[in-house]
N, C-alpha and C positions, 0 to 999 in steps of 0.2 A: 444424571447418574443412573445406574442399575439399580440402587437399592436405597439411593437418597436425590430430591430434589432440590434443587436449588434455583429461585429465580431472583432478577433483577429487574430495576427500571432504572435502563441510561437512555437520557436524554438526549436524541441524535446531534445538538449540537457540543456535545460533549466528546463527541468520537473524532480522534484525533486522524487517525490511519488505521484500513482495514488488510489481514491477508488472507486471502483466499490458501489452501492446503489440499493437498494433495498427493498422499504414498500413491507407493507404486500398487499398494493389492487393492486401494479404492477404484483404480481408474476402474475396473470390468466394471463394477458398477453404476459409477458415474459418481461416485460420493468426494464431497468436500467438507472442510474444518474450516469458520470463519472465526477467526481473531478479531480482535479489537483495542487500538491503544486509544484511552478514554484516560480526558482532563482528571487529575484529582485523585487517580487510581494508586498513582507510583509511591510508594512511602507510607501509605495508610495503613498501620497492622492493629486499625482497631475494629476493624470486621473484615470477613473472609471475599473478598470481591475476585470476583475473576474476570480475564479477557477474552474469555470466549463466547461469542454471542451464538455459533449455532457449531456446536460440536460433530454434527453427521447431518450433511442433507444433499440434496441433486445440485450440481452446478444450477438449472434451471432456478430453482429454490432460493438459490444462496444469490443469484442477478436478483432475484424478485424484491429478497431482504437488503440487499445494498441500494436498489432506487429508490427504500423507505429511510433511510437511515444516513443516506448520503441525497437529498433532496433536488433535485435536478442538474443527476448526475448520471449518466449510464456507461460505468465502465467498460461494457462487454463491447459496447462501440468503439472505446477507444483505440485506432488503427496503432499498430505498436511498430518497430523498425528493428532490425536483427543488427546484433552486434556483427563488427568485419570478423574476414576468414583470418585472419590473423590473430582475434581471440582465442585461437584453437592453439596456439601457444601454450596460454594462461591455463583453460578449461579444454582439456581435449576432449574428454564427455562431455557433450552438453553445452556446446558454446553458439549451437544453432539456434538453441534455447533461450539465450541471455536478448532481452528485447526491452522495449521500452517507447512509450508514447506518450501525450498532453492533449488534453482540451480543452476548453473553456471554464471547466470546473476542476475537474483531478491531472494528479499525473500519476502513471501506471510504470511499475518495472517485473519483470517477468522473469524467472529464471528456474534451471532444476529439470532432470532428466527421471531419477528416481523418484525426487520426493519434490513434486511443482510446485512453484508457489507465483501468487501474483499478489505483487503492497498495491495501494490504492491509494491518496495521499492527497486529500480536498487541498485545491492551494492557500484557502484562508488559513490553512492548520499548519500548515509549512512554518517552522520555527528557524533551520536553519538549513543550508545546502552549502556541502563542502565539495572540496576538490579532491582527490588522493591519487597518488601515481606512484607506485612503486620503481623500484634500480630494474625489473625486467619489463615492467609497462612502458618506462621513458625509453627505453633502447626498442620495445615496439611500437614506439611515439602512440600508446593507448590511455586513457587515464579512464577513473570511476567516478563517478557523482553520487554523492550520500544527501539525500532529502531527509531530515533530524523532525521527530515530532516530540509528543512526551514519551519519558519511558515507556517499552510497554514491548509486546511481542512483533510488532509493526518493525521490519528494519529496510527503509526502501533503499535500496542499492540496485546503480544503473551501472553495469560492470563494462568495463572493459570497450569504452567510446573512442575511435579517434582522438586524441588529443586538443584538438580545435571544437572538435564538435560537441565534448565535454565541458568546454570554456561556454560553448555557446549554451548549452543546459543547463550549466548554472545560472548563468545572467539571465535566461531569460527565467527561469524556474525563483527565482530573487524576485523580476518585474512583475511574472502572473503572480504571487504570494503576496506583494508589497499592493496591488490592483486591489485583489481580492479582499483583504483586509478592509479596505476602506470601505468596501461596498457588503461587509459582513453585519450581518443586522443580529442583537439579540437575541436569545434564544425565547420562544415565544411558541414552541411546539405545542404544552398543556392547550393553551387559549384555542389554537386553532383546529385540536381533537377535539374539541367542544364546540367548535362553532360559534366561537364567540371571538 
């Protein structure tokens, strides 16, 4: 803050989904808002916790804080895939905008002409992934996919997919989540900033 500090310590396996932020009078700069929805946060009103882990910093700054935070994971590689021309129905600003991608570790969804944002979404943290299709998506045979963490300011929405190809984002966004889980170890960050 300007006139008050506030710091925290979350424990990177605590971070459920991260979004990157972006208005429109940050781009000249290059400035971003990093969010955060963190286990344990949602319901708690007996101390002042917030989701945002880096309030103003450089895109460059804010990749550097997510490869610490999200552990061998590098979102900015994540190659993304543009919603069809027939989104522009739905979103006629900004439907060039609407994207979405997967790797081995996260899935990524992009959207926002004005005010950009990108969710980031470890798949071991994937709680739940719906389907949604509204009476003007099903007559543009498009639907949306919702990746569900905890509460929090995190809301991954992959808008406006082919219809088939929706089905297939779910299932497999279910499989890499259901994968990942298994192979999710502990949290055990302390130990390993100490070297022991």
């Amino acid at each position: 803050g300007l006139l008050d500090t506030r710091s925290q310590t979350v424990p990177p396996g605590r971070i459920q989904g991260v979004a990157l932020r972006q208005p429109l009078l940050w781009r000249t700069k290059g400035w971003v808002k990093v969010d955060v929805d963190v286990a344990g946060y949602a319901g708690s009103s007996s101390s002042p916790q917030t989701s945002t882990l880096l309030p103003v910093a450089t895109y460059q700054e804010a990749i550097s804080v997510l490869r610490q935070v999200l552990p061998g994971a590098d979102p900015a590689s994540v190659p993304l895939e543009r919603a069809p021309r027939r989104a522009a129905w739905l979103r006629p600003i900004g439907w060039f905008r609407l994207a979405y991608g997967a790797d081995d570790r996260v899935i990524v969804a992009r959207e926002g002409v004005f005010y950009r944002t990108l969710m980031i979404v470890p798949h071991a943290k994937t709680q739940s992934v719906r389907l949604t299709q509204g009476p003007i998506q099903r007559r543009l045979k498009l639907a949306s996919v919702a990746i569900d963490t905890t509460p929090g300011p995190v809301n991954a929405v992959i808008r406006h997919r082919p219809a088939l190809q929706a089905r297939e984002i779910l299932e497999g966004q279910a499989r890499r989540a259901r994968l990942a889980r298994r192979g999710d170890v502990p949290e055990r960050w302390m130990v390993a900033q100490r070297g022991g």
